[in-house]
RODO-2510 file (C-alpha; in nm, 4 decimals, decimal comma):
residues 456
     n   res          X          Y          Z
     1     x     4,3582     6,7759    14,4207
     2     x     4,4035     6,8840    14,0775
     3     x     4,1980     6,7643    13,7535
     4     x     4,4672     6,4913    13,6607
     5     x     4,5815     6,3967    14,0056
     6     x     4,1677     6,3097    14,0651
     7     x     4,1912     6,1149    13,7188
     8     x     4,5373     5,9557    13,8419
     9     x     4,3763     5,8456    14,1588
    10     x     4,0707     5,6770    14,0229
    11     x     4,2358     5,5087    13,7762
    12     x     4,6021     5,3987    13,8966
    13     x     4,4960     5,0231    13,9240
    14     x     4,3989     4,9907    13,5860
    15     x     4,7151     5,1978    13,4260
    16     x     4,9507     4,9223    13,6162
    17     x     4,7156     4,6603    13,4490
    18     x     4,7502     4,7545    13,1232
    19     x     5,1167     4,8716    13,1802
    20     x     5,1721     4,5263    13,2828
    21     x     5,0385     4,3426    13,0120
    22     x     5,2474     4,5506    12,7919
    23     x     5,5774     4,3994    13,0388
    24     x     5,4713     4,0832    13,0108
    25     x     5,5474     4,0617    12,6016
    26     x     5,8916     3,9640    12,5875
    27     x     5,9649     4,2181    12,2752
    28     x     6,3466     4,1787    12,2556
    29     x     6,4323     4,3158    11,9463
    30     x     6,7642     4,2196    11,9013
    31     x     6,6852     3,8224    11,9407
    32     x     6,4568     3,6719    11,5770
    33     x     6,2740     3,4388    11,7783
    34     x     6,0929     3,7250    11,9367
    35     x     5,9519     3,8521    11,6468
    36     x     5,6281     3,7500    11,6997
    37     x     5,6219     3,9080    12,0300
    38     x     5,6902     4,2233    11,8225
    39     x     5,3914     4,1837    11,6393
    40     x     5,1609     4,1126    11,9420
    41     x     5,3060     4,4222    12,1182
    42     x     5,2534     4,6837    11,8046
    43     x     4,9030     4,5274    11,8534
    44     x     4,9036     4,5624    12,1824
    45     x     5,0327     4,9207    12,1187
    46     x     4,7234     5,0110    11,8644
    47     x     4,4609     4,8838    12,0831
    48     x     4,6019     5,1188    12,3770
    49     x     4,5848     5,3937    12,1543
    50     x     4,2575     5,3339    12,0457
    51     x     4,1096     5,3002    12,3651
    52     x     4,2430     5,6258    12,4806
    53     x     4,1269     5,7975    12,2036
    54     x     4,2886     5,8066    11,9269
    55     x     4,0810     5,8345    11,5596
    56     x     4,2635     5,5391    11,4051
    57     x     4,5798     5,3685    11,4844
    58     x     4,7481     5,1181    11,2620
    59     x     5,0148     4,8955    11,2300
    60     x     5,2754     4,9194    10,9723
    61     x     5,5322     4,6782    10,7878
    62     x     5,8975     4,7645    10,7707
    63     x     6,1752     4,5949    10,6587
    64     x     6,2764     4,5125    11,0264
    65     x     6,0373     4,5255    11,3212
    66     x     5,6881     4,6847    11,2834
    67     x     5,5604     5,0159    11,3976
    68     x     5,2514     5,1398    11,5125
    69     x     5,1214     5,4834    11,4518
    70     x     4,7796     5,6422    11,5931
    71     x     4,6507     5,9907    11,5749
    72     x     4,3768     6,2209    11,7213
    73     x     4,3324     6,5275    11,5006
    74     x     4,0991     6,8018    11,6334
    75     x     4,1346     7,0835    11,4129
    76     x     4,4497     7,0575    11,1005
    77     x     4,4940     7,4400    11,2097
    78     x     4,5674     7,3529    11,5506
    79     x     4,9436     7,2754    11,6053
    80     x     5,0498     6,8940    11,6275
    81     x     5,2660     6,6864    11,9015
    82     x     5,4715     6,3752    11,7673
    83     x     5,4873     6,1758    12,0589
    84     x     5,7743     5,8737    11,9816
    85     x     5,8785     5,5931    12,2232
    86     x     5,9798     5,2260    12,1637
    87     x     5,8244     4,8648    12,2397
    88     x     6,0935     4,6734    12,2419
    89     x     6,3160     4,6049    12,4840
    90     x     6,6811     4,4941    12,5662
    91     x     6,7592     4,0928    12,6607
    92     x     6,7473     3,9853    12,9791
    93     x     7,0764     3,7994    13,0207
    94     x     7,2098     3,7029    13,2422
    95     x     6,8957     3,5796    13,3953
    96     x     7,0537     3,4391    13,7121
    97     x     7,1543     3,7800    13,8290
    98     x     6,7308     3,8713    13,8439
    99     x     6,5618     3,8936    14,1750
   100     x     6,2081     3,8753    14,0236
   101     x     6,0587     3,7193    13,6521
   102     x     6,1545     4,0106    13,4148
   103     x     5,8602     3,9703    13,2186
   104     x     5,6608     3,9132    13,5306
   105     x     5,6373     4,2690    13,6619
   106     x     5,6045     4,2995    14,0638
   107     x     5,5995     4,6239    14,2628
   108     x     5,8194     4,6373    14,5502
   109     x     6,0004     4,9132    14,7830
   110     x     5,7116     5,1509    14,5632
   111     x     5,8996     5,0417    14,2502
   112     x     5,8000     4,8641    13,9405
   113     x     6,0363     4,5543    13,8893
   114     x     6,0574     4,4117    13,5698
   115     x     6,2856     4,4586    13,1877
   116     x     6,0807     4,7556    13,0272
   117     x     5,9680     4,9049    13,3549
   118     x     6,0901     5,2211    13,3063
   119     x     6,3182     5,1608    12,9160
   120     x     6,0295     5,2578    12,7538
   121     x     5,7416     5,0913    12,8253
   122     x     5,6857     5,2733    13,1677
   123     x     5,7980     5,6229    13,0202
   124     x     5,5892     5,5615    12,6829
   125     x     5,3367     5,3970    12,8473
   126     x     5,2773     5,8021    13,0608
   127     x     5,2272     5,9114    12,7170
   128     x     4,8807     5,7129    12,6157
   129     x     4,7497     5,7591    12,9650
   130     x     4,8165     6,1112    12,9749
   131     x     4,6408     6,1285    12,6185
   132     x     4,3946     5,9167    12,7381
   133     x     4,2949     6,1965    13,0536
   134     x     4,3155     6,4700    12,8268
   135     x     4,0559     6,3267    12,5928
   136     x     3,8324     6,1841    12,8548
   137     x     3,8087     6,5420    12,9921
   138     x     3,8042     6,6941    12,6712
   139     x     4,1198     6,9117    12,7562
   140     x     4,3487     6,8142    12,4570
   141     x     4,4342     7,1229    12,3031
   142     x     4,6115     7,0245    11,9804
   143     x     4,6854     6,7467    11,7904
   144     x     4,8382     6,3995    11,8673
   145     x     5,0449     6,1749    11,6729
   146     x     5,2200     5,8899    11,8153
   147     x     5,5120     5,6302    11,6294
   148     x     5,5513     5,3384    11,8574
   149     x     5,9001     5,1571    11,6703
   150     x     6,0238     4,8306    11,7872
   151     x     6,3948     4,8443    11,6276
   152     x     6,5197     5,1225    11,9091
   153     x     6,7378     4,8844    12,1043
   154     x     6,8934     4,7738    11,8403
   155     x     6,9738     5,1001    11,6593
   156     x     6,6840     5,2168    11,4358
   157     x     6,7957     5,0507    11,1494
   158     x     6,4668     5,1056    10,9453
   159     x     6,2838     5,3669    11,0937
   160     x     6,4614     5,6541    10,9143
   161     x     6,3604     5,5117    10,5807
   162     x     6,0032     5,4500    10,7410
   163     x     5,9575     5,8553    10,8229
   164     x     6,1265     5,9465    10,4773
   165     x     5,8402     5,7603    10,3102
   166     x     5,5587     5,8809    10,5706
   167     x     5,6730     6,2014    10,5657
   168     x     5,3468     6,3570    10,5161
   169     x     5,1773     6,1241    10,7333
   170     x     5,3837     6,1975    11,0670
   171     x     5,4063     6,6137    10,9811
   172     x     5,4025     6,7747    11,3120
   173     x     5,5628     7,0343    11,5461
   174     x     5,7562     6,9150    11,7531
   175     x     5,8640     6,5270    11,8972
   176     x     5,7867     6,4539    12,2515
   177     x     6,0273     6,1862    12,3553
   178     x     6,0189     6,0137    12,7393
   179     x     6,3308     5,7937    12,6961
   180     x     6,5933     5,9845    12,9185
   181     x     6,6145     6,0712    13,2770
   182     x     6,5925     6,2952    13,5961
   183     x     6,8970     6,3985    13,7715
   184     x     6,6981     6,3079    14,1319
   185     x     6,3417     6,2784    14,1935
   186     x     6,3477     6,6155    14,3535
   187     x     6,5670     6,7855    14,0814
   188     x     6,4377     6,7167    13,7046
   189     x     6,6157     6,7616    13,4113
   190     x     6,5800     6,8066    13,0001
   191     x     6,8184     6,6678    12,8103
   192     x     6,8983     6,9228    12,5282
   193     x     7,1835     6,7012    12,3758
   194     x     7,2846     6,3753    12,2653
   195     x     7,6051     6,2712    12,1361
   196     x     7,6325     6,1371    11,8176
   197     x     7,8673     5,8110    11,7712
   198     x     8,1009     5,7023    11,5246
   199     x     8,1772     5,2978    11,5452
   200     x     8,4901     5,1037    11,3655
   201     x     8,6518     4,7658    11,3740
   202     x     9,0074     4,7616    11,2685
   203     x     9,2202     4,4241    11,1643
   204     x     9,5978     4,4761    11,1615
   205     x     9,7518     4,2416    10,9553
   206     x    10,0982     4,1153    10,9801
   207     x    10,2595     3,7586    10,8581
   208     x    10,0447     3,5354    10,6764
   209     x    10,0179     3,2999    10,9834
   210     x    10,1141     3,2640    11,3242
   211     x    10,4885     3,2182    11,4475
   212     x    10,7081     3,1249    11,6669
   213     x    10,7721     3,4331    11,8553
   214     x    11,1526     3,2944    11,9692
   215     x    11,2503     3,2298    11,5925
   216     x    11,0422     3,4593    11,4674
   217     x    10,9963     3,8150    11,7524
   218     x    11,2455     4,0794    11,6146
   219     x    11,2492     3,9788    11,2919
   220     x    10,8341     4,0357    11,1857
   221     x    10,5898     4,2798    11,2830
   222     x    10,3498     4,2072    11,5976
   223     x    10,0746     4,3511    11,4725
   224     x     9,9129     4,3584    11,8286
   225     x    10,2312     4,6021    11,9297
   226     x    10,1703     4,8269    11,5977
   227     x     9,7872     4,8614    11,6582
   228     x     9,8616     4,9809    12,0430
   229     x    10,0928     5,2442    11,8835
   230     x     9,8887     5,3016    11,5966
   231     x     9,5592     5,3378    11,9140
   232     x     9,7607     5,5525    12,1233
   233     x     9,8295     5,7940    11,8805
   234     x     9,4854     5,8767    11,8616
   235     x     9,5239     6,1083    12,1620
   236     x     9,7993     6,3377    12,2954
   237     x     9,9257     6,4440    12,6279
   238     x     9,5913     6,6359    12,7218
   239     x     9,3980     6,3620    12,6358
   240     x     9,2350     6,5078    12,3748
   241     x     9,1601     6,3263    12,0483
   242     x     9,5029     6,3852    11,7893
   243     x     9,3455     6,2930    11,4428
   244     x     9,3628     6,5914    11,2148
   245     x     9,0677     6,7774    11,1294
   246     x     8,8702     6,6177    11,4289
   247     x     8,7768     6,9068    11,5529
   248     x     8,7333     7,1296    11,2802
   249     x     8,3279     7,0706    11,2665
   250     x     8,3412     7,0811    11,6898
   251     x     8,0263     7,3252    11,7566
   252     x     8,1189     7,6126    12,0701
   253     x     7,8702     7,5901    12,3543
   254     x     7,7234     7,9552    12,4822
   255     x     7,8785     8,0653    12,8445
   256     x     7,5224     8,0423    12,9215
   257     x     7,4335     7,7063    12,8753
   258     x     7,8027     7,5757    13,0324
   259     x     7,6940     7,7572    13,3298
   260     x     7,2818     7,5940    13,3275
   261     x     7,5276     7,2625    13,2662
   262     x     7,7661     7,2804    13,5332
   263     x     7,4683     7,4232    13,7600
   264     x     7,3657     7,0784    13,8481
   265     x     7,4612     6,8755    14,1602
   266     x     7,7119     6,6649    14,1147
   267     x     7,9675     6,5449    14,3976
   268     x     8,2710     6,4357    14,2297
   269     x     8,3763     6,2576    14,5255
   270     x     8,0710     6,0476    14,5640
   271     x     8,1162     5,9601    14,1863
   272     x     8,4752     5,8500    14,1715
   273     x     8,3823     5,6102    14,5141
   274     x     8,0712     5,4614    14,3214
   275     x     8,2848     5,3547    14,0444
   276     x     8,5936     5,2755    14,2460
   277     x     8,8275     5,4992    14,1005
   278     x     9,0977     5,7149    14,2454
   279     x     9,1347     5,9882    13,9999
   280     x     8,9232     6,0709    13,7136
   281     x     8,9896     6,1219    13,3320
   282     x     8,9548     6,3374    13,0367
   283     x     9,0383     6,6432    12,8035
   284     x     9,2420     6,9326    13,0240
   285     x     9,0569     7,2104    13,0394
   286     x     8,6918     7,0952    13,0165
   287     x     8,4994     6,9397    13,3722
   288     x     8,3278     6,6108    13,4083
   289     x     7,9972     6,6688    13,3001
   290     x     8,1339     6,8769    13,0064
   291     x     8,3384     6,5703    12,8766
   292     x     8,0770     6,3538    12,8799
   293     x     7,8082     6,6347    12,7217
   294     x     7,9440     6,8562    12,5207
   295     x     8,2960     6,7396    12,3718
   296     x     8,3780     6,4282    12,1804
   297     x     8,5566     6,1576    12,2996
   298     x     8,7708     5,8358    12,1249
   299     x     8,7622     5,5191    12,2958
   300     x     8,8609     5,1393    12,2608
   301     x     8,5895     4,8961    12,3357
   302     x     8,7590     4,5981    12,2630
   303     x     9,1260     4,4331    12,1957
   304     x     9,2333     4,1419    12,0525
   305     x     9,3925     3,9198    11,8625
   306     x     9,6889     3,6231    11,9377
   307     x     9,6751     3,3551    12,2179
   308     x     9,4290     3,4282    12,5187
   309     x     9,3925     3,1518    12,6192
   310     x     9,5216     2,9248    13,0006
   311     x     9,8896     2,9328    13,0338
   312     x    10,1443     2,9879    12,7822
   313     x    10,2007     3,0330    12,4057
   314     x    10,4789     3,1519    12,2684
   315     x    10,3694     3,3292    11,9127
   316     x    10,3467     3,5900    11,7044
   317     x     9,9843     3,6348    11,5373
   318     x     9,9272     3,6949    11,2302
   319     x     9,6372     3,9437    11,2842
   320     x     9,5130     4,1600    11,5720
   321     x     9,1475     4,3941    11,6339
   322     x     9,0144     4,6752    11,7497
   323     x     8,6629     4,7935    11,7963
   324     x     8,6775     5,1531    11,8270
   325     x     8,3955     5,4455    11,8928
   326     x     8,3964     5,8075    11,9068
   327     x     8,1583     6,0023    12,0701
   328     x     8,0572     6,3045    11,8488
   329     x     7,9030     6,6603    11,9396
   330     x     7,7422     6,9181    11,6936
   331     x     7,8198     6,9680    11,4279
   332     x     8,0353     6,6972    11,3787
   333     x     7,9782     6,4435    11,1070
   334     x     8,0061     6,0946    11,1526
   335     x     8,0538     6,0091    10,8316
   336     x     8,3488     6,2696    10,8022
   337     x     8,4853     6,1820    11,0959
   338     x     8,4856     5,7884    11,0401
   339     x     8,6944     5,8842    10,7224
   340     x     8,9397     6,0543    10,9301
   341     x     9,0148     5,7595    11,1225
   342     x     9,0544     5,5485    10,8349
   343     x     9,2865     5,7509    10,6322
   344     x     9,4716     5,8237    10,9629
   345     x     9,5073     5,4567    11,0920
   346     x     9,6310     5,3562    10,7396
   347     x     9,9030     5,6771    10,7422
   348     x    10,0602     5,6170    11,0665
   349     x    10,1033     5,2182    11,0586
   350     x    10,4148     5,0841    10,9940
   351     x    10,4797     4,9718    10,6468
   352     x    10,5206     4,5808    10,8129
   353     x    10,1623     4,5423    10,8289
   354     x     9,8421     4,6160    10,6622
   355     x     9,5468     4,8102    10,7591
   356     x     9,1553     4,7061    10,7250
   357     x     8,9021     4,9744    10,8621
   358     x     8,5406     4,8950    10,8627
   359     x     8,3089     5,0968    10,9464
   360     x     8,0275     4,9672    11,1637
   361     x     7,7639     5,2443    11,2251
   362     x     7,7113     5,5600    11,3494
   363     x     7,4750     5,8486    11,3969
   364     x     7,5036     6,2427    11,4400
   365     x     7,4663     6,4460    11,7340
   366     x     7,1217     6,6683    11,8298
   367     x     7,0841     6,9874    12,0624
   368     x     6,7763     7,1674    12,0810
   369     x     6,8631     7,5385    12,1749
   370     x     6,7111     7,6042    12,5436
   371     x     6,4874     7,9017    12,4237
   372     x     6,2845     7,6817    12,2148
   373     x     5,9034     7,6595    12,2343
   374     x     5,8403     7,3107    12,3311
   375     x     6,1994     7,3443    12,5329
   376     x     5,9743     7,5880    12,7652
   377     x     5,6818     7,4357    12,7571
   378     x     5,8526     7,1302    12,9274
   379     x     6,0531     7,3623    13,2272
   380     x     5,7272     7,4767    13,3113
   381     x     5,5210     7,1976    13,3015
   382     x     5,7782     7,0589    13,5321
   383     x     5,8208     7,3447    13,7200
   384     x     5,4095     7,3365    13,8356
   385     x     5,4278     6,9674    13,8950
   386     x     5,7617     6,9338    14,1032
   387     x     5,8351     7,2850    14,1825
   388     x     6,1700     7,2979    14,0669
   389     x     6,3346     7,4884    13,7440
   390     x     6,4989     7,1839    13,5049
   391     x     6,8119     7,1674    13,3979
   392     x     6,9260     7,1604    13,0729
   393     x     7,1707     6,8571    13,0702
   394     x     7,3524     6,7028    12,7461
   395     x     7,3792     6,3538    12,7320
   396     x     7,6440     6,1657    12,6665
   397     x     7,4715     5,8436    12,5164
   398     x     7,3502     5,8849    12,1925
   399     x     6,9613     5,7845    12,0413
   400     x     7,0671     5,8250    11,6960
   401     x     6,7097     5,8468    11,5425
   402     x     6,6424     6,1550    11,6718
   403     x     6,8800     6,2944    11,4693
   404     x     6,6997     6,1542    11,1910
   405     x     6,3624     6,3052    11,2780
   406     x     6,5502     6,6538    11,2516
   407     x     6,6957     6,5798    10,9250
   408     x     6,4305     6,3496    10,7360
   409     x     6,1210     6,5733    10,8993
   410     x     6,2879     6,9325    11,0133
   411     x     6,1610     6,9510    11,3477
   412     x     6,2982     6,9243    11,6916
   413     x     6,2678     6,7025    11,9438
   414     x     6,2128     6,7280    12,3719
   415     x     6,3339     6,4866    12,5712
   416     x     6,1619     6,4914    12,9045
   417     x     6,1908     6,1782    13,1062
   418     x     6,1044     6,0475    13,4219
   419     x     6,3868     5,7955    13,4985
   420     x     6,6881     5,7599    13,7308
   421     x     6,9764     5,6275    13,7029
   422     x     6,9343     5,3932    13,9864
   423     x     6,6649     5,2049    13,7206
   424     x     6,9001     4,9806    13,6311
   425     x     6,8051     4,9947    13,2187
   426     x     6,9572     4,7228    12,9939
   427     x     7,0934     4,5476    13,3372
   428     x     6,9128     4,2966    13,5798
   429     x     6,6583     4,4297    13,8080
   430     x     6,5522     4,7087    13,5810
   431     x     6,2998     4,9064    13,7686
   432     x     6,0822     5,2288    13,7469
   433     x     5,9504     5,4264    14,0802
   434     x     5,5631     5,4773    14,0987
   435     x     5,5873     5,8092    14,2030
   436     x     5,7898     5,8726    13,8722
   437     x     5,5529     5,7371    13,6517
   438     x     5,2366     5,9308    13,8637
   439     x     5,4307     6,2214    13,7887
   440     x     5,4952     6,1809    13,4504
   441     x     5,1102     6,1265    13,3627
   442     x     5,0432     6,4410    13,5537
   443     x     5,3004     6,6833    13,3678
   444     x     5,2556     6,5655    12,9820
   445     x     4,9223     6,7326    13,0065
   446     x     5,0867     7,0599    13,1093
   447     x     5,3361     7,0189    12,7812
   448     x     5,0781     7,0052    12,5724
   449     x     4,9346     7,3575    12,7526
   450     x     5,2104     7,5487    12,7885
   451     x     5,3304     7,4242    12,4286
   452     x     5,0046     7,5601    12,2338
   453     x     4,9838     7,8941    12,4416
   454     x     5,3928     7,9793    12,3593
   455     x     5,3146     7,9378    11,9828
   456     x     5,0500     8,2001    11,9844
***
């Protein structure tokens, strides 16, 4: 039994303990009434890090949610990991729909059942306790910084202006990040990419009230029929996106890293039965895993507008809505490419109606090339603990922040997790495997190795 399985062992009760108590703060970040659970878990949070460790750890104001920060610097010569994760967590609606208390964590079937079991405070929660071994055994061979935020779930809104003024403060390396997920627990997985996302709502005007569509259809602009026109122009016959200059800023992916892409298993079959579909969709020319990695997509996420209502009503509306996203690659700009939309919405309607485009949010993509030092350090620390090679694997979700990192503080960031996607994160019954979380406090250590011997 190695070092850190030995440490594991003796100590696995209290981890789950502490892990726990961490569950049992109901940090939804999206719902005010929680804040105070914020506060109590960024406390929660500094106290952790203190205990395994760390020199100092504080917690700091922002204009949203607080953050906690902690560091343990050994030598400033030495190089420096930026671990980041999040405390707060997603709501729990509908509750009806949860086996178990979802703040009352339970272990079951060698799972951990409860909202934050695995999205982040299980993944995040590897992080201090695998700082926590390497400092009780004095193996920690660099430095450690750590940014706990609580506004991830609900986009980030004020942690970018948070690094740009602790810029100095947070200098490191690289960003360790344990927010994403295995492909199975045999067969792990880096994700090198993240999509970036572009987000609109669009209100097509037409009269200035509702009609009578019998005295009135024929005669005046539905605006619901001009903005499904107007929507389905968006994309042509090959179902790829049809706004021009979309794809000017479209970044090529090396033969290589298609081939590490496509490399991993993935039964189409299986997938079309689990989500009940007979055929599947997207851009000619490009497979499943490359739609959803490494090109952009346009999609509605909502329609409406006029009567929805039980039964029948016979009218016209006056106004109709869209919300619309776009999934963006590198090195695509979302605040280009939200332009694009509004200036081509407003070209093609009809002149009998009027155009508003708002623009919601958005974020830009991230890669980190698979040749990178920390991107190697990871496939091998992996490689000792499960004994198989990663694979690289772009993601089609986006964690806008991370972005940020690379443009407010210029480095990159890894994203090694230990989930599945049978955790169930953001829906009912969200849960997180022991063995998973085991294994995640026994590879971070080998990171943090293999990461200080590739920069010499």
């Amino acid at each position: 039994m190695t070092t850190a399985l030995k440490y594991i062992e003796e100590n696995k009760d209290r981890f789950l303990n502490e892990l726990f108590d961490l569950i049992r703060i109901p940090s939804i970040s999206s719902e005010i009434s929680h804040l105070p659970d914020m506060y109590k878990a960024a406390e929660y949070w500094k106290m952790l890090l203190l205990d395994a460790g760390a020199d100092k750890a504080e917690v700091f104001e922002t204009k949203g949610n607080p953050v906690t920060f902690g560091e343990k610097i050994i030598d400033p010569n030495l190089p420096t990991v930026l671990v980041y994760a999040h405390m707060d967590v997603m709501p729990v609606d509908p509750v009806g729909l949860w086996d178990t208390d979802p703040f009352e964590p339970v272990i079951k079937d060698d799972k951990i059942w409860a909202r934050g079991a695995d999205d982040d405070k299980g993944q995040s929660f590897m992080h201090a306790k695998a700082f926590e071994y390497m400092v009780k055994t004095n193996i920690l061979p660099c430095n450690v910084k750590f940014l706990i935020e609580g506004e991830e779930e609900i986009g980030s809104p004020n942690l970018e202006a948070f690094c740009e003024e602790h810029k100095e403060m947070l200098k490191a390396d690289v960003i360790l990040v344990s927010d994403t997920t295995m492909i199975t627990p045999e067969q792990p997985a880096i994700t090198t990419g993240l999509r970036g996302l572009a987000y609109w709502q669009v209100e097509v005007t037409g009269p200035n009230r509702d009609l009578h569509s019998g005295l009135f259809g024929g005669a005046v602009a539905n605006p619901i029929n001009a903005l499904c026109r107007m929507i389905t122009a968006c994309t042509d016959e090959n179902n790829a996106v049809s706004i021009p200059g979309f794809y000017d800023d479209v970044k090529d992916v090396s033969d290589l890293e298609k081939e590490l892409l496509n490399s991993r298993p993935f039964d189409k079959e299986e997938y079309k039965k689990a989500l009940e579909v007979d055929k599947l969709f997207g851009e000619i020319g490009y497979s499943t895993i490359e739609r959803t990695g490494i090109r952009p997509s346009f999609d509605v996420c909502g329609i409406w507008g006029g009567y929805a209502g039980e039964g029948a009503k016979t009218v016209l509306p006056s106004k109709a809505y869209a919300k619309l996203s776009s999934r963006l690659v590198p090195d695509q700009d979302h605040h280009k490419v939200a332009q694009l939309l509004d200036w081509y919405l407003k070209s093609i309607a009809p002149k009998s109606v009027k155009v508003n485009v708002e623009y919601l949010h958005g974020g830009q993509a991230y890669v980190c090339p698979i040749d990178h030092p920390a991107y190697k350090a990871a496939e091998q620390a992996l490689i000792d603990t499960i004994g198989v090679r990663p694979v690289p694997v772009r993601s089609g979700g986006s964690i806008p922040i991370i972005s940020s990192f690379e443009k407010v503080l210029g480095i990159k960031s890894i994203l090694m997790g230990f989930g599945l996607e049978s955790d169930a994160i953001h829906s009912p019954n969200e849960n997180y495997p022991l063995a998973n979380f085991f294994k995640g406090i026994e590879t971070i250590p080998l990171f943090y190795k293999y990461f200080v011997k590739n920069l010499k």
